[in-house]
C-alpha positions in Angstrom: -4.2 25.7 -39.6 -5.4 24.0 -42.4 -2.7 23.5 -44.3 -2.1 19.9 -45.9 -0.1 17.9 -44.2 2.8 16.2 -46.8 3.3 13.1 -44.5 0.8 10.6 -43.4 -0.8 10.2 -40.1 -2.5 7.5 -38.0 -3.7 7.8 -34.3 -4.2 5.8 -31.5 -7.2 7.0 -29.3 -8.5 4.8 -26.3 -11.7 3.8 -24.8 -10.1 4.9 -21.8 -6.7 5.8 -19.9 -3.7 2.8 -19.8 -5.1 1.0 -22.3 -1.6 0.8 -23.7 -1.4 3.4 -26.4 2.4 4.8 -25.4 3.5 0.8 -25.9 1.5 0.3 -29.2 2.8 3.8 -30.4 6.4 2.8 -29.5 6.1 -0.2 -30.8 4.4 1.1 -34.6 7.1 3.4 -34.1 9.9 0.7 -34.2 8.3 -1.8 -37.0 7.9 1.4 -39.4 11.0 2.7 -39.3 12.4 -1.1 -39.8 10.7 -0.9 -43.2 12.4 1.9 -44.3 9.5 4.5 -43.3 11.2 8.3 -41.6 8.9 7.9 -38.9 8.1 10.3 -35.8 5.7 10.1 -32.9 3.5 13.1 -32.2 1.5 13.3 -28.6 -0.7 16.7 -29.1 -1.3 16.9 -25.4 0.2 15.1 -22.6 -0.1 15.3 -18.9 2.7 13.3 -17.0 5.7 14.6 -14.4 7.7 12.2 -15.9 9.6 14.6 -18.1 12.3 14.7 -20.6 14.4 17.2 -22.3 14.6 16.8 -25.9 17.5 15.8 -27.2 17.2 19.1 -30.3 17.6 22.4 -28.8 15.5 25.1 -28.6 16.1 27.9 -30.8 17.7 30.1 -27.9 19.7 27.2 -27.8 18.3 26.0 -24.2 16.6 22.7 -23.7 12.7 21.8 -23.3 10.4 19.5 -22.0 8.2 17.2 -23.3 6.4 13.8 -22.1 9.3 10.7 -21.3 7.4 8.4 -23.3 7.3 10.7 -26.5 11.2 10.4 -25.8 10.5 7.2 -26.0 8.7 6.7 -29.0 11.9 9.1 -30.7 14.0 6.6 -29.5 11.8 3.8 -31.3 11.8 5.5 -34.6 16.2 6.4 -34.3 16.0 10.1 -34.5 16.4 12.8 -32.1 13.7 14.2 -29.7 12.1 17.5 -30.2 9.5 19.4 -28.3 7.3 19.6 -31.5 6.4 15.7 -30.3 4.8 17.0 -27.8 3.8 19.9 -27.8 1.8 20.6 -24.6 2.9 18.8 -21.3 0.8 19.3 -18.3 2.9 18.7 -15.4 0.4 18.2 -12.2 1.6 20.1 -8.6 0.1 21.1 -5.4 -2.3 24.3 -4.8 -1.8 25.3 -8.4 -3.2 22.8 -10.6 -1.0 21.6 -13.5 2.1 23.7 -14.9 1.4 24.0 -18.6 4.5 23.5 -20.7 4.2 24.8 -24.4 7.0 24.2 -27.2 9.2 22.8 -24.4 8.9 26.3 -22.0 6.4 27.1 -19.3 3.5 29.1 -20.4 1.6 28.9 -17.6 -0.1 27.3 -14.7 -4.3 26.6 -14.0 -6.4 24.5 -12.0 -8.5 21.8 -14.2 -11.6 24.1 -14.9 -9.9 26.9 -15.7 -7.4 25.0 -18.3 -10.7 23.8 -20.6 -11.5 27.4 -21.3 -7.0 27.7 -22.4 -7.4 25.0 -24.5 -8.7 26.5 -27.7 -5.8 28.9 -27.5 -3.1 25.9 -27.6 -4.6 24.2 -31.1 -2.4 26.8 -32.8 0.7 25.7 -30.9 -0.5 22.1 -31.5 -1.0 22.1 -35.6 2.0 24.5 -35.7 4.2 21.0 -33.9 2.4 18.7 -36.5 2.9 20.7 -39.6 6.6 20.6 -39.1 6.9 16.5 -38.1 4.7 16.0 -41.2 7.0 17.9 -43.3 10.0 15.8 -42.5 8.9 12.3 -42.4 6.6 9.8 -44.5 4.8 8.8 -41.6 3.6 10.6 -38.2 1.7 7.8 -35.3 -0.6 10.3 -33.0 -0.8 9.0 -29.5 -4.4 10.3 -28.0 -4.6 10.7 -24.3 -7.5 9.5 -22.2 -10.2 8.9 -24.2 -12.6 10.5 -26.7 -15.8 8.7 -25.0 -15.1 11.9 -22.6 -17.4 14.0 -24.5 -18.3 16.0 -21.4 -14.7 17.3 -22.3 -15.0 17.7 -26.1 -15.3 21.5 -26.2 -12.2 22.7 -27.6 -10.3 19.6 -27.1 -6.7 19.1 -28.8 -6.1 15.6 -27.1 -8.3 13.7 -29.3 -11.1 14.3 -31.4 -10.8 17.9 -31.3 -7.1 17.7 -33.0 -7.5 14.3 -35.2 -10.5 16.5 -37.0 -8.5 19.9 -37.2 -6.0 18.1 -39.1 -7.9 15.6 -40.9 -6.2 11.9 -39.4 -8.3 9.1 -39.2 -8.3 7.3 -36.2 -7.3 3.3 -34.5 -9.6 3.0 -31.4 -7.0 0.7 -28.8 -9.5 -1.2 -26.3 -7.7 -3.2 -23.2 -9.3 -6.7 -22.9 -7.6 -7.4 -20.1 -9.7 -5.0 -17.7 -12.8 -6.2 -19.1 -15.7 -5.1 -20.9 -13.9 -4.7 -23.9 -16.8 -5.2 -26.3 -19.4 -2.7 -24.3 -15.8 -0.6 -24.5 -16.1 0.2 -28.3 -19.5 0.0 -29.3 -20.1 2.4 -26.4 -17.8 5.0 -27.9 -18.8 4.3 -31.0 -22.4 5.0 -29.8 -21.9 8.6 -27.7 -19.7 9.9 -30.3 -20.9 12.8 -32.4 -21.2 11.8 -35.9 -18.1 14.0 -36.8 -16.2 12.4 -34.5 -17.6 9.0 -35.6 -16.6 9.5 -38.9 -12.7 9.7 -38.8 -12.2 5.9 -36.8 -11.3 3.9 -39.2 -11.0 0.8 -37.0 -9.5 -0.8 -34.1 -6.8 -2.9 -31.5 -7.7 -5.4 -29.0 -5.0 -5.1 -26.7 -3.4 -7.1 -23.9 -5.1 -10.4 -24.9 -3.9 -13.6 -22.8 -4.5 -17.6 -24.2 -5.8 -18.7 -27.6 -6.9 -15.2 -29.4 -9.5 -17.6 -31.8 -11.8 -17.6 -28.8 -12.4 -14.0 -29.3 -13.0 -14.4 -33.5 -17.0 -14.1 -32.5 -16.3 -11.0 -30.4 -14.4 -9.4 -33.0 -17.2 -9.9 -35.6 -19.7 -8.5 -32.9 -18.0 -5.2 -32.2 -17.4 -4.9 -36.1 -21.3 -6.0 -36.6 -21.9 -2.9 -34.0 -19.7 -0.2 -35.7 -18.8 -1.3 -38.5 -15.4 -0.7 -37.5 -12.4 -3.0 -39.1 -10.3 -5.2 -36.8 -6.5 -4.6 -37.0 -5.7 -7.5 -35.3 -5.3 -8.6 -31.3 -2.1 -7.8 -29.7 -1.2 -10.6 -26.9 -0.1 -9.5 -23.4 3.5 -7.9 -24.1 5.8 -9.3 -21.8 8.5 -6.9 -22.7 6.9 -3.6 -21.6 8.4 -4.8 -18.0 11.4 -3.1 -19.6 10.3 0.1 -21.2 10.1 2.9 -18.6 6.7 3.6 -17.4 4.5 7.2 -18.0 3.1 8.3 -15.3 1.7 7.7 -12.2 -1.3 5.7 -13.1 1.5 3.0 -14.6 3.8 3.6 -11.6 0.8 2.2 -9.3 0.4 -1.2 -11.5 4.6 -1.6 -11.5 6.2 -4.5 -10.5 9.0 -4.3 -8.1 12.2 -5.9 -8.5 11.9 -9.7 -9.2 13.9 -12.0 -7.6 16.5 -12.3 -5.0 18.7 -9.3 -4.1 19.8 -6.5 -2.2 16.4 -4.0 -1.0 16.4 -1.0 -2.1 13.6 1.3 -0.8 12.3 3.9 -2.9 9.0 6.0 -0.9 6.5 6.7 -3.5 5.3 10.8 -3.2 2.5 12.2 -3.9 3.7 14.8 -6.4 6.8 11.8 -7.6 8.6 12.9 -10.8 10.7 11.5 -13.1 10.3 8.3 -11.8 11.7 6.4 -14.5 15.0 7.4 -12.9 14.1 4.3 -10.7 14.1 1.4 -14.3 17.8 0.5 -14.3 17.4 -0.1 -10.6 14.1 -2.7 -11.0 16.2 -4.2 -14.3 19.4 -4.6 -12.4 20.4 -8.2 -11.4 21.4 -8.3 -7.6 18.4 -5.3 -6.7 14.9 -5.6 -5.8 13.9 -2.6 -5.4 10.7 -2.0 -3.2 8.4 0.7 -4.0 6.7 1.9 -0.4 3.7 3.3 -0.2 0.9 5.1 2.7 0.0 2.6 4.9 3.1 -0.3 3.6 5.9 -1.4 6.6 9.5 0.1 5.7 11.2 -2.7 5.1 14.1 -2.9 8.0 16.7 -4.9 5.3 17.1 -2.1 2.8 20.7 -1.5 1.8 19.5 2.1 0.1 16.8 4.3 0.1 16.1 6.2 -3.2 14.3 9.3 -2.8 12.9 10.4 -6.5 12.2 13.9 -7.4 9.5 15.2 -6.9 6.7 18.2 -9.1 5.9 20.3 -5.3 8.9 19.5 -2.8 7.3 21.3 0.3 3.7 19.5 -0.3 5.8 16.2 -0.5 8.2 16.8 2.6 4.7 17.6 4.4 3.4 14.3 4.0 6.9 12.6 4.2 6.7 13.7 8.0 2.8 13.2 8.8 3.3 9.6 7.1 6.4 9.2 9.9 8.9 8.4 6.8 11.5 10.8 7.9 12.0 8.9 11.2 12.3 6.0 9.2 14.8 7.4 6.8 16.5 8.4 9.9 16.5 5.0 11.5 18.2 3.8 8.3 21.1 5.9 8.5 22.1 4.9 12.5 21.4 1.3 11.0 24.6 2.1 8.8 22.2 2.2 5.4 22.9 4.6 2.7 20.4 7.3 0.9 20.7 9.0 -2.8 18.0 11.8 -3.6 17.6 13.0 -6.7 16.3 16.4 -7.4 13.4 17.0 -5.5 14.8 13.9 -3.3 18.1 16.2 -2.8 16.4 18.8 -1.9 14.4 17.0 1.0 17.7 15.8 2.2 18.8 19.1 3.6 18.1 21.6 6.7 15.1 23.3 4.8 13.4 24.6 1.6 11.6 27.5 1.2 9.5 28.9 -1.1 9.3 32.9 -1.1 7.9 33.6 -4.2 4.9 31.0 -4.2 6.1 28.9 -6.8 4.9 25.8 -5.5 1.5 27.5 -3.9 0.7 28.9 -0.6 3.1 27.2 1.7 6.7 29.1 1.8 8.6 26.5 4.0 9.2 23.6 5.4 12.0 21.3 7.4 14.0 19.0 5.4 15.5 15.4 6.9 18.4 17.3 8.1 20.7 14.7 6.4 23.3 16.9 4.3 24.3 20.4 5.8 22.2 22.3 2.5 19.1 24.0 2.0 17.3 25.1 -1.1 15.6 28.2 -2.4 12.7 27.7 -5.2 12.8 30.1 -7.6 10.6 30.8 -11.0 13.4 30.3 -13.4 13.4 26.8 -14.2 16.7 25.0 -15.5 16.3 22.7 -18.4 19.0 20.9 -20.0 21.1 17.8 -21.1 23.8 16.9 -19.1 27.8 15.6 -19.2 28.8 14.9 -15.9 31.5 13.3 -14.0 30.9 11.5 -10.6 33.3 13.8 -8.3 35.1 10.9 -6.9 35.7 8.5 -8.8 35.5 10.8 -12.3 33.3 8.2 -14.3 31.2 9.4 -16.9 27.4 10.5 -16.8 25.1 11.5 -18.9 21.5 12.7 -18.1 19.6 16.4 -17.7 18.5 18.4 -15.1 14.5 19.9 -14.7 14.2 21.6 -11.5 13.4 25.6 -10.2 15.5 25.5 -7.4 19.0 26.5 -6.0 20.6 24.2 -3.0 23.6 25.4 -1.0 25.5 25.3 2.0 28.4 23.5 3.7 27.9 20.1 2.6 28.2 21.8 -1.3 31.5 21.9 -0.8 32.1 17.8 -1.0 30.1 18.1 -4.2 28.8 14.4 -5.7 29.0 15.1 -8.9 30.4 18.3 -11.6 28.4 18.8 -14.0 30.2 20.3 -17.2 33.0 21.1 -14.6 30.6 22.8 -12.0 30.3 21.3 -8.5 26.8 19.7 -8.0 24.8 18.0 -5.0 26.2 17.3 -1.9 28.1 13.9 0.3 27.7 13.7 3.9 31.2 13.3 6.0 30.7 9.3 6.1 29.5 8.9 2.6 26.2 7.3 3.4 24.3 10.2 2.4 24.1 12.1 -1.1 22.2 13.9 -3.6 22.5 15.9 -6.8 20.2 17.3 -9.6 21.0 14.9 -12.0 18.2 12.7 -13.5 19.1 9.7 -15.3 21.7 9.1 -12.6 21.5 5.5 -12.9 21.7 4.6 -16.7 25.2 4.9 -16.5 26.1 1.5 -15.8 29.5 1.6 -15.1 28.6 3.8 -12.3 25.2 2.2 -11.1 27.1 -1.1 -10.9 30.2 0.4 -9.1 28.0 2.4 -6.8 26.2 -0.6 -5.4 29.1 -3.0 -5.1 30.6 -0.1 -2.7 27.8 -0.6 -0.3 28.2 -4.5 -0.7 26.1 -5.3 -3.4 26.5 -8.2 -5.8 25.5 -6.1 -9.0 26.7 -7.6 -11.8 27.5 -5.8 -15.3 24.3 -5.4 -17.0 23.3 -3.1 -19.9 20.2 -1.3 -19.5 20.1 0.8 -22.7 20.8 -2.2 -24.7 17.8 -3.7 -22.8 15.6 -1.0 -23.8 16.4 -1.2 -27.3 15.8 -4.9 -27.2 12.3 -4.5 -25.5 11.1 -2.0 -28.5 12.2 -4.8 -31.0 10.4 -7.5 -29.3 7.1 -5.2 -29.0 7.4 -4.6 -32.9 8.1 -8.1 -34.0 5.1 -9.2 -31.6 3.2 -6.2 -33.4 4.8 -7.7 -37.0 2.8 -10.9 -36.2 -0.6 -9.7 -35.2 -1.3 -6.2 -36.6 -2.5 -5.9 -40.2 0.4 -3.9 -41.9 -2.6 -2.2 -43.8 -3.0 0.5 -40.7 -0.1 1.8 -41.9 -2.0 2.8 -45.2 -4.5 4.1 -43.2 -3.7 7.7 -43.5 -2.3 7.4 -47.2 -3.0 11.0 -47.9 -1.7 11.2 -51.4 
């Protein structure tokens, strides 16, 4: 567990949670690997349902999970995803606590208490993860989660602290200006932190600054008065992370809808919502405003589409989706000649009913679907995990994207499939064509299709390329980071 690492290592911690490490990660990610650096991102412990199967197989040869924004960071640094990235994902659900993914496979499930006395036995799987990225690239960025200032939570923590002093990596504190308190922010963790602790920051990152930065030259010289911490610069408010796909569900509350003029597309926001970066080409697409619609918001009447996202407990969702009166609505929207695509956990709400015999979900074995496509769906323990080829059924186009799911849907409706999936019938089409799901994540980064499947419901989408966008958004984070960020904190864990 010791073992010296041969790359070497820096990592972002927080003062506390969405303070913008993922982005600043990314972003390192991207400006590294322009210098010529074999770069890869490394997140000890994540806890997000926005998953993503890495793109290198398991040994068995089967896919596994690990946090969307770690695939993101892979992207960033041009080299496949593997689940040594991240090597524990905690996926939150209902009744159970958190599904705890290790190495890309479920280990496990526990409620919150129970998981802090697991934790020691995960460092091993942890280091193992780090050991192997360190051997095969000159540089590994850490991305912390929370923050370490949660010392009630420091017993046998492999998030933070616990990790960056197992394996010897110094540390960038990342404090957001924007929310305030920025100063009280890092000398306060710099004051509650054990001295071991203390001793492997290195420094810090203002981030999301807005107007003239030389105002704060008196605070920076404060906080490093304090701590005696050195300032690696102030990073501006990054108008380009509008691009990037979001984390999880504390950045899905602070997203933007759809700008502009457009066609509405309606997209109910869950409880227990998954994969929700599904919904990005959507929000980016010219022609689409898509509006997110949440307890207590008016449907809006105009909507062209309603999206339902997947979804981590399908039963527990379906439950509220009635009590909040959204099937009626969803209902109302088909008679009003309006169409409907779910996704996953969003296809499996579309059908008669899903049940649950085996308690995966928790204590709740069934419940009534919308009644929309002539299917219902079993939950089951095996979950499937893979990257996809697909073809839409109709039209043949190509897609590309992966299924995560532990269900099986069937019936009638089955038999006018929406899509195959390496040749196999998947999802289902209602008789008029309004309504469809399939299993399929990613659905809509295909933009021939996205594009083609909204002008057939009467939508001025024009071509637009979303992967390029994404690509473009990483390079505008780095060269923004280029300008601002002393390229000394890529020194800062020189181990040679």
């Amino acid at each position: 567990m010791t073992k010296k690492h041969t790359a070497r290592a820096i990592m972002l911690q927080g003062t506390g949670s969405d303070v913008g490490k993922t982005v600043l990660a990314a972003g390192l990610c991207r400006l590294a690997s322009r210098r010529g650096l074999s770069v890869r991102p490394f997140k000890p412990q994540n806890m997000s349902n926005n998953a993503a199967v890495a793109a290198t197989p398991l040994a068995d040869g089967t896919g596994g999970e690990i946090g969307r924004a770690q695939w993101l960071q892979a992207l960033a640094c041009g080299v496949p995803s593997s689940v040594d990235m991240n090597p524990v994902l905690l996926k939150p659900q209902s009744e159970t606590g958190s599904q705890i993914i290790v190495h890309g496979k479920v280990w496990g499930a526990a409620k919150g208490r129970d998981y802090q006395k697991l934790k020691p036995q995960l460092l091993g799987a942890v280091m193992e993860s780090f050991h192997r990225l360190s051997q095969e690239a000159d540089l590994v960025i850490v991305e912390g989660a929370g923050s370490p200032a949660e010392i009630n939570l420091r017993d046998g923590d492999i998030a933070n602290m616990g990790f960056a002093t197992a394996a010897d990596v110094p540390v960038i504190l990342v404090g957001d200006i924007d929310r305030g308190g920025v100063i009280a922010s890092l000398v306060g963790t710099h004051t509650i932190l054990p001295q071991e602790d203390r001793r492997m920051v290195r420094g810090y990152l203002i981030n999301k600054f807005r107007g003239d930065v030389s105002l704060f030259d008196e605070g920076l010289q404060q906080i490093t008065n304090f701590t005696g911490w050195k300032s690696y610069g102030v990073v501006p408010w990054l108008e380009a992370i509008r691009n990037l796909p979001a984390e999880d569900s504390v950045a899905l509350e602070k997203q933007i809808e759809g700008a502009g003029e457009g066609a509405v597309v309606a997209v109910p926001v869950l409880s227990r919502i998954s994969n929700f970066d599904d919904l990005d080409p959507l929000k980016l697409q010219p022609g689409v405003r898509v509006q997110f619609v949440r307890p207590g918001d008016l449907w809006p009447r105009d909507a062209r589409l309603v999206v339902l996202p997947g979804s981590k407990s399908t039963i527990a969702d379906l439950n509220q989706f009635r009590a909040l009166g959204w099937d009626r609505e969803v209902l109302n929207h088909v008679e009003r000649g309006g169409h409907v695509v779910g996704i996953c956990g969003g296809y499996q709400m579309l059908g008669r009913v899903v049940r649950d015999p085996e308690g995966v979900e928790g204590l709740e074995t069934e419940a009534q679907g919308l009644g929309l496509l002539d299917v219902e769906t079993v939950l089951i323990p095996q979950k499937t995990v893979c990257n996809r080829m697909a073809r839409d059924a109709q039209t043949g186009v190509a897609l590309d994207g992966y299924e995560i799911h532990m269900g099986r849907t069937h019936g009638p409706a089955c038999d006018n499939p929406m899509i195959h999936l390496d040749g196999t019938p998947d999802g289902a089409v209602s008789a008029n064509s309004h309504v469809q799901g399939c299993y399929l994540h990613g659905l809509f980064t295909t933009d021939r299709w996205r594009v083609s499947f909204l002008r057939s419901m009467g939508i001025n989408a024009p071509d637009f390329d979303y992967r390029q966008t994404v690509q473009a958004a990483l390079d505008e984070v780095a060269n923004q980071l280029e300008a601002v960020v002393d390229p000394a904190i890529f020194e800062v864990g020189d181990n040679a």
